[in-house]
C-alpha positions as CSV (number, residue, x, y, z in Angstrom):
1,X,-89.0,-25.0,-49.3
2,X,-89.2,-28.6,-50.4
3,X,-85.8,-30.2,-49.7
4,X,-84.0,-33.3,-49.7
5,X,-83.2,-34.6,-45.9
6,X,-79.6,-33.4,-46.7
7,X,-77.1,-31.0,-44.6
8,X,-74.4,-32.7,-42.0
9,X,-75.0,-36.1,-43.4
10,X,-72.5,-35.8,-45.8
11,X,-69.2,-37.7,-45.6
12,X,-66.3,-36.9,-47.6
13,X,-65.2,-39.4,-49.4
14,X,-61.7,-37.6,-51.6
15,X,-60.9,-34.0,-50.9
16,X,-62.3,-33.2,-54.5
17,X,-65.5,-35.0,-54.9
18,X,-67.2,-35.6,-51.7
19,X,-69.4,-39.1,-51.8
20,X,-73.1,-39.3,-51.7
21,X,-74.6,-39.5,-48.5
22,X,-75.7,-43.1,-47.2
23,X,-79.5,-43.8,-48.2
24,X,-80.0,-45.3,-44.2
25,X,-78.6,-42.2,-43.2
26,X,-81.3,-39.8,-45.1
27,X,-84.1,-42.2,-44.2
28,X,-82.9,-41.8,-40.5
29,X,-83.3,-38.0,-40.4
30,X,-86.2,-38.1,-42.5
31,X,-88.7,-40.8,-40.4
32,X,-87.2,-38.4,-37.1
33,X,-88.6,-35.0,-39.0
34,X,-91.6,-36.8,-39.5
35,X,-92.9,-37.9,-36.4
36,X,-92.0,-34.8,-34.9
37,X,-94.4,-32.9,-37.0
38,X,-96.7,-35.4,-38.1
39,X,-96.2,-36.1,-41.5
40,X,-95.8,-38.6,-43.7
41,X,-92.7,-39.0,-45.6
42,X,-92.5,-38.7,-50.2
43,X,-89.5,-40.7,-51.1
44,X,-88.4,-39.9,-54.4
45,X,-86.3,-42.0,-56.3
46,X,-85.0,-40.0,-59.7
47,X,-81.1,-39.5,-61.5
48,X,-80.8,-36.1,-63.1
49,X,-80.3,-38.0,-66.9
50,X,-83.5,-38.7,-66.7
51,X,-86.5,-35.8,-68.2
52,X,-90.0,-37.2,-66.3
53,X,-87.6,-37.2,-63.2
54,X,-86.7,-33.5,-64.2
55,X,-90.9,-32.8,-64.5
56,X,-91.5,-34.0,-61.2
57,X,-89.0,-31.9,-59.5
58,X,-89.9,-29.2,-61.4
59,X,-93.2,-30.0,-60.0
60,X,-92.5,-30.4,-56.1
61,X,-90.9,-26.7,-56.3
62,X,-93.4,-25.0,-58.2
63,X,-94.2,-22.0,-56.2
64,X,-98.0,-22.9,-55.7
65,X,-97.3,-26.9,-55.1
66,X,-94.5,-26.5,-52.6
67,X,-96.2,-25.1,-49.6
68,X,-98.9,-28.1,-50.0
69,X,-96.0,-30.8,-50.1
70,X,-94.6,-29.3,-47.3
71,X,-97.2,-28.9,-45.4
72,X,-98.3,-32.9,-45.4
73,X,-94.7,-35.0,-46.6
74,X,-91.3,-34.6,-45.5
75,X,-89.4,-35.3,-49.2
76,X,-86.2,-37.5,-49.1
77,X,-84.4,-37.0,-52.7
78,X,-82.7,-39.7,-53.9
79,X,-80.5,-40.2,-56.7
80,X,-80.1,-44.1,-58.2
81,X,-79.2,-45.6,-61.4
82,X,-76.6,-42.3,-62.3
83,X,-73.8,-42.8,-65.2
84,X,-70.9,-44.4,-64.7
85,X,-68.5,-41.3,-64.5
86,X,-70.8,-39.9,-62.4
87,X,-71.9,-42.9,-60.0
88,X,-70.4,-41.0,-56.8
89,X,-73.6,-39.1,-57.1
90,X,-76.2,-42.2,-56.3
91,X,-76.9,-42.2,-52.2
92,X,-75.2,-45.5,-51.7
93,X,-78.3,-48.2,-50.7
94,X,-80.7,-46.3,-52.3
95,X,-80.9,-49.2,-55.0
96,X,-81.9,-51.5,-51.9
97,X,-84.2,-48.7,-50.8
98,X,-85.6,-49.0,-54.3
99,X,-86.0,-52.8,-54.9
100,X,-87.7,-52.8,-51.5
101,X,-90.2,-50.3,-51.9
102,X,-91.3,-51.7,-55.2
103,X,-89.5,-49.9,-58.1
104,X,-89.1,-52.2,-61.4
105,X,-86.5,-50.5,-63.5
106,X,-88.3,-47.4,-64.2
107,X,-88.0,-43.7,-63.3
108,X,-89.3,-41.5,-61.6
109,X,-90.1,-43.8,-58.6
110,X,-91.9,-42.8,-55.2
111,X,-93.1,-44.0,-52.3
112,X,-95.0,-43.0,-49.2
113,X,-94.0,-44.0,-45.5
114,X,-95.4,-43.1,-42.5
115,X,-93.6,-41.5,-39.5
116,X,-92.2,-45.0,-38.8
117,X,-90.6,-46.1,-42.2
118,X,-93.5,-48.1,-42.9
119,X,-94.9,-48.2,-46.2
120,X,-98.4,-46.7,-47.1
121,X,-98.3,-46.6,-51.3
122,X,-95.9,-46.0,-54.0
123,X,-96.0,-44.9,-57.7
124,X,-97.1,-48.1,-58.4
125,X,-100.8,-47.1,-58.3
126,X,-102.2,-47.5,-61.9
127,X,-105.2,-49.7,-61.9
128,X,-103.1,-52.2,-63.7
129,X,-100.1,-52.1,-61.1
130,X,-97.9,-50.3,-63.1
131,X,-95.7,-47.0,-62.8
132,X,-97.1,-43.3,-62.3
133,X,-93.6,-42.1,-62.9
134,X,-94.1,-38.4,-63.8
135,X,-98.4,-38.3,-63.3
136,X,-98.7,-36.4,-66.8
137,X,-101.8,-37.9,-68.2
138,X,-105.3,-37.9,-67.2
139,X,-105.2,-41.8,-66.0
140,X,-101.4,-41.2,-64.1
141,X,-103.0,-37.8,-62.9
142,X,-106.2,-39.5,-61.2
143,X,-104.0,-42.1,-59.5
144,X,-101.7,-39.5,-58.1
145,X,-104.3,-37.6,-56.5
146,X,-105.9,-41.2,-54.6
147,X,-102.8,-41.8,-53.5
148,X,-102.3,-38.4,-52.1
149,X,-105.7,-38.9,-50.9
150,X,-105.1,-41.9,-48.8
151,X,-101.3,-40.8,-47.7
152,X,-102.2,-37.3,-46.6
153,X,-105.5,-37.3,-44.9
154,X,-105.7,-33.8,-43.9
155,X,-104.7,-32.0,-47.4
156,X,-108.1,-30.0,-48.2
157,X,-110.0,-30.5,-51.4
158,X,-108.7,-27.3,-52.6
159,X,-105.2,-28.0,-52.2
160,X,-105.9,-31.3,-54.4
161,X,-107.7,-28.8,-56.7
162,X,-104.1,-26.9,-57.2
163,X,-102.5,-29.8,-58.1
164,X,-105.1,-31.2,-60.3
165,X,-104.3,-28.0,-61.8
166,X,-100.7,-27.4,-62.3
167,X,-100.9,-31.1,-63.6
168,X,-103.1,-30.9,-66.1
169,X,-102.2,-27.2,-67.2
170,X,-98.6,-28.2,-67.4
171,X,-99.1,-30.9,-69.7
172,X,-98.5,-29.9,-73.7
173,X,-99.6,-34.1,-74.6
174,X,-95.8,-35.0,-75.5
175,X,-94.2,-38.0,-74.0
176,X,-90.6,-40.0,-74.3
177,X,-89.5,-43.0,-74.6
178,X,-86.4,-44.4,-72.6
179,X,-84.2,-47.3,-71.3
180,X,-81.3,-49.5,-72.3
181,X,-79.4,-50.9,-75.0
182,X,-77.7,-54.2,-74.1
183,X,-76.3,-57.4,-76.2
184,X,-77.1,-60.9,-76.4
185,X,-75.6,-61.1,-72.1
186,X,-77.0,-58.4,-70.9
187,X,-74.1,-56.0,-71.2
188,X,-74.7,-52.6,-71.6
189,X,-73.8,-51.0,-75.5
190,X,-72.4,-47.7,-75.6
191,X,-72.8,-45.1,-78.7
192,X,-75.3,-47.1,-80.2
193,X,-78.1,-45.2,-82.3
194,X,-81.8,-46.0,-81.3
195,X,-84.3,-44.6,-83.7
196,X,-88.2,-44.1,-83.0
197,X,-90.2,-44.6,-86.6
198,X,-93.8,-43.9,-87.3
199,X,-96.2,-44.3,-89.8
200,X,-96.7,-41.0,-91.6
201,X,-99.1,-40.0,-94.3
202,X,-97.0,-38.2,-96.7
203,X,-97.4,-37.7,-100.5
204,X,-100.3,-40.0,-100.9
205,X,-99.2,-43.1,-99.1
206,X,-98.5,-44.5,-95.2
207,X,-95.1,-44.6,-95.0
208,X,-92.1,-45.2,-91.9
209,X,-90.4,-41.8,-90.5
210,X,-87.8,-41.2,-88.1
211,X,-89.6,-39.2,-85.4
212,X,-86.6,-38.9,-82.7
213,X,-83.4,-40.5,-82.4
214,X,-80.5,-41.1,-79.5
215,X,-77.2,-42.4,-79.0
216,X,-76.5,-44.8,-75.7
217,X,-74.3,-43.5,-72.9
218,X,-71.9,-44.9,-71.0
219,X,-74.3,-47.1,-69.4
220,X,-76.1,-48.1,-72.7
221,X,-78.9,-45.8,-71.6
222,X,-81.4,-43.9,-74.2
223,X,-83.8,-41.1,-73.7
224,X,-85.6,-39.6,-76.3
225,X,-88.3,-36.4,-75.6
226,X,-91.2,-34.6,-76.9
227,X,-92.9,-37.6,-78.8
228,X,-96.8,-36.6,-79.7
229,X,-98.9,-39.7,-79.0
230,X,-98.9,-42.4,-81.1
231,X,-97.6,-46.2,-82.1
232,X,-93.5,-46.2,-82.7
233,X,-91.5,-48.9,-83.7
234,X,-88.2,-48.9,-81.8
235,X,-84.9,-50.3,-83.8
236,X,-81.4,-50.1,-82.8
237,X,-78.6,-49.0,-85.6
238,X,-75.1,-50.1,-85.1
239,X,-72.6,-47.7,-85.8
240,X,-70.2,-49.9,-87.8
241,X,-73.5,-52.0,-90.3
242,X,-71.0,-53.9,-91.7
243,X,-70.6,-56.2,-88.6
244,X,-74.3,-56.7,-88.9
245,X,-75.6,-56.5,-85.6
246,X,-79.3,-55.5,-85.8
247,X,-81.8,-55.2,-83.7
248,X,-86.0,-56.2,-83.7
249,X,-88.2,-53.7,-84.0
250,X,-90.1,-53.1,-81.0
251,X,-93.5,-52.1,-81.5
252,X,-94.9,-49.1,-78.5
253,X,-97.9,-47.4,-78.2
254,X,-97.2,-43.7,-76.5
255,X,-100.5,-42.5,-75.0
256,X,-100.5,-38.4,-74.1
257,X,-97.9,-37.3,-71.9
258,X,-97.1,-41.0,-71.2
259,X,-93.5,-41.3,-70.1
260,X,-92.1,-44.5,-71.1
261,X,-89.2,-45.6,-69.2
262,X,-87.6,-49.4,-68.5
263,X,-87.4,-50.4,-72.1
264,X,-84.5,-52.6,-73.0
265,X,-83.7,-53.2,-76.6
266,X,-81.7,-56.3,-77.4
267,X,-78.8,-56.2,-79.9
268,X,-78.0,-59.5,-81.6
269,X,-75.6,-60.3,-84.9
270,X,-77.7,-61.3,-87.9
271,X,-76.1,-62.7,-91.2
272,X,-75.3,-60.0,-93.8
273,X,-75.6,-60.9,-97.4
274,X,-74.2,-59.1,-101.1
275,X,-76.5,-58.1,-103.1
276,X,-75.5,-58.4,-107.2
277,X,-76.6,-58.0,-110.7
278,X,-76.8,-55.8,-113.8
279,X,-78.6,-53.3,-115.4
280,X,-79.4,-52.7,-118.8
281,X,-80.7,-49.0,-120.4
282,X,-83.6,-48.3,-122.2
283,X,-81.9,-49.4,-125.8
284,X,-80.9,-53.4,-124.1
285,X,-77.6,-51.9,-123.3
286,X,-75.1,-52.4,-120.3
287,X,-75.7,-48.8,-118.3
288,X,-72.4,-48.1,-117.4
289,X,-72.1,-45.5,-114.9
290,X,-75.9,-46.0,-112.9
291,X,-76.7,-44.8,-109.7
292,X,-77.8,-47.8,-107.6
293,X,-79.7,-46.9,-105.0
294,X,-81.1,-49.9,-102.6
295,X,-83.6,-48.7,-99.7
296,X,-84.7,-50.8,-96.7
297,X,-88.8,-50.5,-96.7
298,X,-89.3,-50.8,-93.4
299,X,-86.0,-48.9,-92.3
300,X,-85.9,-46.0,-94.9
301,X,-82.9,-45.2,-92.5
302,X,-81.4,-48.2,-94.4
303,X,-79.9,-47.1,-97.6
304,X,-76.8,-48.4,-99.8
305,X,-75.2,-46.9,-102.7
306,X,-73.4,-48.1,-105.3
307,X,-72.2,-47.1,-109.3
308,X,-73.1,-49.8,-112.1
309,X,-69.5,-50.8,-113.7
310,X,-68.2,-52.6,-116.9
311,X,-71.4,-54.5,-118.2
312,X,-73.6,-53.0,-116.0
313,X,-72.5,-54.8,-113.1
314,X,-73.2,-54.1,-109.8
315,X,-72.3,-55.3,-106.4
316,X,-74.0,-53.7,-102.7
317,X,-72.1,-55.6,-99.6
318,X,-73.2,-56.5,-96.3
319,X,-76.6,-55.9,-96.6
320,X,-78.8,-57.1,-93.2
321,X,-82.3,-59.1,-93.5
322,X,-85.1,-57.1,-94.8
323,X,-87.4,-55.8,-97.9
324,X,-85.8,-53.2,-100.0
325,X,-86.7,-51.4,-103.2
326,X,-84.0,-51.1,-105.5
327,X,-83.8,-48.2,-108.0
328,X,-81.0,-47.8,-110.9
329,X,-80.9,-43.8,-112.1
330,X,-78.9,-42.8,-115.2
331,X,-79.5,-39.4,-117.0
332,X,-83.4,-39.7,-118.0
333,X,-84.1,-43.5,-117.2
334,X,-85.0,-44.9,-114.4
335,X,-85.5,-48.8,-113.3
336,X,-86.6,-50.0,-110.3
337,X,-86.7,-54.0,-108.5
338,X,-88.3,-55.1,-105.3
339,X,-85.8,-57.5,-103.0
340,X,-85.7,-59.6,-100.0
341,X,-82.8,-60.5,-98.5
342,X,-82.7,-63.2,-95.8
343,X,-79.1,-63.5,-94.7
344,X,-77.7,-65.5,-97.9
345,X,-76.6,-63.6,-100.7
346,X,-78.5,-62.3,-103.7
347,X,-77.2,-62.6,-106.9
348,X,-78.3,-62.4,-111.0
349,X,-80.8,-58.8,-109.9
350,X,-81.9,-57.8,-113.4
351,X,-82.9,-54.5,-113.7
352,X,-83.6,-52.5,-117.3
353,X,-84.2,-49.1,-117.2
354,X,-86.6,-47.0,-119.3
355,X,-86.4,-43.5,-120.6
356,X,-88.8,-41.0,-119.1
357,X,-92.0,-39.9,-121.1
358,X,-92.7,-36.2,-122.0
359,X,-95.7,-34.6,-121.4
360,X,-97.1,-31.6,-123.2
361,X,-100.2,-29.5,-123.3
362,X,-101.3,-25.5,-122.8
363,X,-102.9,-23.9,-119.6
364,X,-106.0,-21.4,-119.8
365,X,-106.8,-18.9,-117.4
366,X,-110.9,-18.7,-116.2
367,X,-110.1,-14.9,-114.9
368,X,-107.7,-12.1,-115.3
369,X,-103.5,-12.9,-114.9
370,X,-101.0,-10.6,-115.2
371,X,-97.7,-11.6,-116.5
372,X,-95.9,-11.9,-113.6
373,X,-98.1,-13.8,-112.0
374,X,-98.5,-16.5,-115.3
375,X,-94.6,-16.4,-115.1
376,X,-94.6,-18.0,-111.9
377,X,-96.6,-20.6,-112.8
378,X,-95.5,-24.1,-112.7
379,X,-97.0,-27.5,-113.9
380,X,-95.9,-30.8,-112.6
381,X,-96.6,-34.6,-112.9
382,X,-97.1,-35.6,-109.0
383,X,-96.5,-39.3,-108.7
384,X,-98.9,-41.3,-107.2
385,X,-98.7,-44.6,-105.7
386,X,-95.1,-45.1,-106.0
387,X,-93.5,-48.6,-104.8
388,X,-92.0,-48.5,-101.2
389,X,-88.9,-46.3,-101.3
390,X,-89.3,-44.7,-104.3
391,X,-87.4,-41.7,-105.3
392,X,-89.3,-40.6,-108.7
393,X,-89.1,-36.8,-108.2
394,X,-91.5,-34.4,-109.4
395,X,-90.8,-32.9,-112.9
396,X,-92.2,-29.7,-113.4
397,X,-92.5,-26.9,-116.2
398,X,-92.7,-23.1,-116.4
399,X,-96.2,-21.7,-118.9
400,X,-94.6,-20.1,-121.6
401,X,-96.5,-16.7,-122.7
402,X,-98.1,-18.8,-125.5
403,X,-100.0,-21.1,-122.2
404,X,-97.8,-23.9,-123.6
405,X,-95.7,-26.0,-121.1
406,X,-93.5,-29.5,-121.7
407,X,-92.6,-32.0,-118.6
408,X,-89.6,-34.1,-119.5
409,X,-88.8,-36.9,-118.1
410,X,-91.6,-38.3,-116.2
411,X,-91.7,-42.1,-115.3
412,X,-94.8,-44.0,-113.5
413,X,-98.2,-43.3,-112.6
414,X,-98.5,-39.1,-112.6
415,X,-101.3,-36.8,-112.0
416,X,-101.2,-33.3,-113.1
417,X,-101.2,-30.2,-110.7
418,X,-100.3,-26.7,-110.7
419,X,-98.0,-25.0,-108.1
420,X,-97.3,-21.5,-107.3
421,X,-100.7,-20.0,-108.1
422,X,-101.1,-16.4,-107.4
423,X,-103.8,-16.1,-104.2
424,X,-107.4,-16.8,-105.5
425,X,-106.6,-19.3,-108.0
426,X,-107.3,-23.6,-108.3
427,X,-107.0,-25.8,-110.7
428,X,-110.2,-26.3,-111.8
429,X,-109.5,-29.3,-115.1
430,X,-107.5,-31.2,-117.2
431,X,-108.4,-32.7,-120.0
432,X,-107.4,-34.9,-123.0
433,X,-109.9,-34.7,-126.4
434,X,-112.7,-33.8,-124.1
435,X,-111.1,-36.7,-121.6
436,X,-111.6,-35.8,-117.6
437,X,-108.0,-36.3,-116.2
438,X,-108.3,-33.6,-113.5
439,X,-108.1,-36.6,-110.5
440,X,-107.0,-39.0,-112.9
441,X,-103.9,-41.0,-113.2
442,X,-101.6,-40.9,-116.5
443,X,-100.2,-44.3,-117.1
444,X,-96.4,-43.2,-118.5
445,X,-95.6,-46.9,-118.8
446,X,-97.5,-47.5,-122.3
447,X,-97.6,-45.9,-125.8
448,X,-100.7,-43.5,-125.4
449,X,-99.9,-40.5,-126.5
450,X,-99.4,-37.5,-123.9
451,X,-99.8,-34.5,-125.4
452,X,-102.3,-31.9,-125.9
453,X,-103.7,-31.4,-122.7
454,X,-106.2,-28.9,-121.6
455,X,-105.2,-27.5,-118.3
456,X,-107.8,-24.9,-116.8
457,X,-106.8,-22.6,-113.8
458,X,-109.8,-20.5,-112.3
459,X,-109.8,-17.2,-110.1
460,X,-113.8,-18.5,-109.4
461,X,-113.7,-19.8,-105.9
462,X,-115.1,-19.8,-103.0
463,X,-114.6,-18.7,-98.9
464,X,-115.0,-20.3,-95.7
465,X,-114.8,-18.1,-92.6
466,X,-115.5,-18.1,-89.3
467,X,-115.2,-19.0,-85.5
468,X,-113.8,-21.8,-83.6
469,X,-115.2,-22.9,-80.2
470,X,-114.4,-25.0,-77.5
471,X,-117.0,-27.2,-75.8
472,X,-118.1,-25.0,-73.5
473,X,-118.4,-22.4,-76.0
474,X,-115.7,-20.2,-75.4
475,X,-113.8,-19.1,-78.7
476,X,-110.5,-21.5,-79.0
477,X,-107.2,-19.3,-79.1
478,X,-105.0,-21.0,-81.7
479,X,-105.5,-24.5,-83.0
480,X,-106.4,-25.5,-86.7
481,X,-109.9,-26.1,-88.9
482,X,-109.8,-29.0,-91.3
483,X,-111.9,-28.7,-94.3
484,X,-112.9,-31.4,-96.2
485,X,-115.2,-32.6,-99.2
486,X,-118.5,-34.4,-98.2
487,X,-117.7,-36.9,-100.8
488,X,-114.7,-39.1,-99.6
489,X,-114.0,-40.3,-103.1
490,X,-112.2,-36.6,-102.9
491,X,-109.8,-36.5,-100.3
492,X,-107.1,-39.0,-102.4
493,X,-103.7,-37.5,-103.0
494,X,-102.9,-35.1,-104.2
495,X,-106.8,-33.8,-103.2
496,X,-108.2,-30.6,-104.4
497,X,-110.9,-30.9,-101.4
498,X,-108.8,-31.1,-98.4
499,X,-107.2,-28.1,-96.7
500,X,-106.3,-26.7,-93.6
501,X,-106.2,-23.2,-91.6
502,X,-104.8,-21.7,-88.5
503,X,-107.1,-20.5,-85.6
504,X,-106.3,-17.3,-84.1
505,X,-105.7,-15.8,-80.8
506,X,-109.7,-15.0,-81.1
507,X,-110.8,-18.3,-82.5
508,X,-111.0,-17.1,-85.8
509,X,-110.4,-19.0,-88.9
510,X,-110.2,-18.3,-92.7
511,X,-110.4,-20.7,-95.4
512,X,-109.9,-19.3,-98.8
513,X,-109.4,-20.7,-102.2
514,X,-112.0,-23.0,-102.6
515,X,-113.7,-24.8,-105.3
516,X,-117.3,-25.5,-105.3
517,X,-119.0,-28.4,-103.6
518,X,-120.2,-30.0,-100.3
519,X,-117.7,-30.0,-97.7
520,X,-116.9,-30.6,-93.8
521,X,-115.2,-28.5,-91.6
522,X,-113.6,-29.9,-87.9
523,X,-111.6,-27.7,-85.0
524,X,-108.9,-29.4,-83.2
525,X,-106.7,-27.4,-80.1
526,X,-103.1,-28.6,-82.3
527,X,-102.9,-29.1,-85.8
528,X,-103.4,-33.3,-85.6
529,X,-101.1,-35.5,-87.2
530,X,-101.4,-37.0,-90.8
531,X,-104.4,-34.7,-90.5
532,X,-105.3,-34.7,-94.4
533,X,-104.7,-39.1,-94.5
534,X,-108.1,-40.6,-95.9
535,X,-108.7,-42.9,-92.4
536,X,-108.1,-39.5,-90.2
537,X,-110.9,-37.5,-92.1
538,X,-113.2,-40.3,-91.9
539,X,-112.7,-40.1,-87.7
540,X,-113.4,-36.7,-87.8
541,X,-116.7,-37.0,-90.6
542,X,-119.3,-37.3,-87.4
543,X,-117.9,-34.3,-85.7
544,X,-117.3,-32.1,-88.7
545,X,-119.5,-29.0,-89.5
546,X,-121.0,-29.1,-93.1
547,X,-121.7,-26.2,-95.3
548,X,-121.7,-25.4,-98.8
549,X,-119.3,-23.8,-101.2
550,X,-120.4,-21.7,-104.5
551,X,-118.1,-19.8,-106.8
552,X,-117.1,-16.1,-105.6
553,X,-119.3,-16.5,-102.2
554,X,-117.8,-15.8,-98.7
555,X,-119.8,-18.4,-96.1
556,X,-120.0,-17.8,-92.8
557,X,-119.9,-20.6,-89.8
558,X,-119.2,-21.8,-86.3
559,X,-117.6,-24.6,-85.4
560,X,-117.3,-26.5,-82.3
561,X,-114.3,-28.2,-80.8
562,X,-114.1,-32.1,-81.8
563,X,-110.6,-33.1,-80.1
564,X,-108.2,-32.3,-77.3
């Protein structure tokens, strides 16, 4: 079994928590087993806090890697870097062992000696210099296996075969992110929250979402696991935001399976600033009583809260440096201000709200419903566009037996959908007078009238079926299609053209509910994300399958793999 170069080494240090033993100590016993059976020796440097150390344990003792390790290393464990409650549990001089052998701040470190203590490689063996720390990734992976090529001579090609292998079949693409939080002189902050944002696509626009977050422990450390690949922007949140300490964002690209470790986010006071003004309602009023709502655009995280008073007045404190969208909500108005605050205060914000516009019209059917299912039914105004931070809801309305239905309420740029459709069923138009406003905005803002519209559901669609492959042909077994129109002037929100379906155990795939038109279909092992964002189906427009929908038809077709 692989094991640390442990047993009578250890030297009590109290009768109820023996001490570590001495780094010197372990490398003593471990260079003596080596050059009496000819081996070199895998020093590993990890602290159980940390998750890629975790992996590359997990690694060593898997039941098909160990006999290879032991056959060609003798492995010294040992622990640096541990929490401060638990810091009799770092081998003392390890650290030295550490800083010596190359290790920068990161973890999982390693390094190869010969029989003699003498240095032959470390983890240090990316083609830019830096870490391999847990080798998860086709690059780290590579670089693993030449080092193991150059420290163990004798290991067969097969055995690198097996742990080519468990590497890359152990590998589900998800990284982490970890390291410190300290303050302006390098002292480590405890209980601090560090967030990870990233851009997502989500109703229509690119906007900042918390992805994973952590608090700091004892020794202002952070880890935060199963990121998918992708850029993140890393931002420190005080637990008191009144004091206002904040932090820069730190931009970080995670590549698959990437563990990135050895970050250290700085934690610096900034000036905090009030935020005032007044609102007026739709009639030139003072609202009395209005939700003020102000939202940080960049930190949606960053939200304040306040009720409009005598006059309409309003008052939000301490507010850090940033952009922020202000909204005032009262009943059926709504009013809305962009801000920047830059550390002095903000004063005289005015903000008049305006009542929300009704829209009316009547549904027809293009094929057989049954009351039940036309009970179901419901018509909404989808918002499109919306400022940064916005919070305009999505009214909606039940189809009356008559086909009539009435949205109240409705503020801002709107396009009008239908939701809970029985199987079968699209949209197909909406209309105005013989207007087209099936993909077209309605402008609430003016005095055009917005009634009588023509809203058109159909049962006449079409079907896209059929099998998913990988590149060498074999059927995938799970995964996800994308279908898309040919014509990218149909894939903006909230598209009619742009769908997605699951890939069975067999590689099949079923797309139903279609409308007619050209379209492109693309396989991907994992459901990517912001899959259905107008930049991600252009990238996937020169691998995608095309074929053609018609009403009522069932089409058949196979697709290839485009992704990993």
């Amino acid at each position: 079994m692989v094991i640390g170069v442990l047993a009578a080494l250890l030297v009590t240090a109290q009768a109820s928590r023996p001490a570590a033993p001495s780094a010197d100590l372990l490398l003593a016993a471990a260079i003596k087993r080596a050059a009496t059976e000819h081996k070199a020796i895998l020093a590993d440097f990890n602290a159980p806090w940390c998750g890629p150390c975790r992996r590359l344990l997990a690694f060593l003792h898997a039941p098909d890697i160990e006999p290879i390790i032991e056959r060609h290393y003798v492995v010294l464990l040992l622990t640096v870097f541990e929490d401060k409650d638990k810091a009799y549990l770092n081998n003392p001089g390890a650290e030295m062992l550490y800083t010596k052998f190359g290790g920068a701040s990161s973890l999982p470190f390693f390094a190869v000696l010969d029989s003699g203590g003498v240095e032959l490689g470390s983890s240090n063996a990316m083609p830019d210099g830096s870490d391999i720390g847990y080798p998860g990734n086709n690059a780290s992976i590579h670089a693993f296996v030449s080092l193991v090529e150059k420290t163990a001579p004798r290991m067969t090609a097969s055995e690198r075969a097996t742990i080519v292998e468990y590497l890359t079949t152990h590998s589900n693409g998800l990284g982490s992110i970890g390291g410190r939080v300290v303050d302006g002189s390098g002292q480590p902050l405890t209980g601090v929250k560090v967030v990870a944002m990233e851009r997502t696509y989500s109703f229509g626009q690119w906007t900042p979402l918390a992805a994973a977050r952590a608090v700091t422990n004892d020794s202002g450390r952070f880890v935060m696991e199963d990121l998918a690949a992708g850029e993140y922007r890393l931002r420190v949140l005080d637990s008191a935001p009144a004091t206002g300490n904040v932090a820069k964002a730190t931009p970080l690209t995670l590549v698959r399976n990437q563990e990135a470790t050895g970050i250290d986010l700085l934690l610096s006071r900034a000036p905090v600033a009030r935020v005032s003004g007044s609102v007026l309602d739709a009639g030139g009023l003072p609202l009395v009583g209005g939700s003020v709502v102000l939202t940080n655009v960049e930190w949606p995280d960053d939200v304040y809260r306040v009720t409009t008073g005598a006059g309409g007045v309003f008052e939000l404190r301490t507010v850090p440096p940033g952009s922020y969208a202000l909204w005032v909500r009262a009943a059926a108005e709504l009013g809305s201000a962009s801000i920047v605050v830059q550390g002095s205060d903000v004063s005289g914000v005015r903000v008049a709200t305006q009542k929300g516009r009704r829209i009316t019209g009547a549904v027809r059917f293009d094929g057989p419903m049954t009351a039940a299912d036309r009970a179901a039914i419901r018509i909404s105004a989808v918002a499109i566009d919306p400022p940064p931070g916005a919070t305009p809801g999505i009214p909606d309305s039940v189809v009356r037996a008559d086909g009539v239905f009435d949205l109240a309420g409705v503020f801002g740029s709107r396009i009008i959908r239908a939701q809970n459709l029985p199987q079968g069923w699209m949209l197909k138009s909406v209309s105005q007078k013989g207007r087209d406003l099936t993909d077209r905005a309605i402008d609430t803002s003016g005095d055009a009238a917005l009634d009588d519209l023509d809203v058109v559901l159909t049962s006449r669609t079409g079907q896209v079926t059929g099998t998913a492959l990988d590149a060498a042909g074999r059927p995938l077994r799970g995964g996800a299609v994308i279908l898309f129109a040919a014509d990218a002037s149909r894939w903006i929100y909230p598209s009619r053209f742009v769908q997605m379906a699951p890939i069975d155990a067999g590689g099949g795939f079923s797309v139903r509910t279609l409308l007619p038109g050209n379209y492109l279909v693309a396989a991907a092992v994992a459901s990517p994300a912001n899959w259905d964002a107008p930049e991600s189906l252009d990238r996937l427009r020169s691998a995608a399958t095309p074929t053609t929908v018609v009403d009522g038809e069932r089409r058949q077709i196979v697709v290839r793999m485009i992704s990993r």
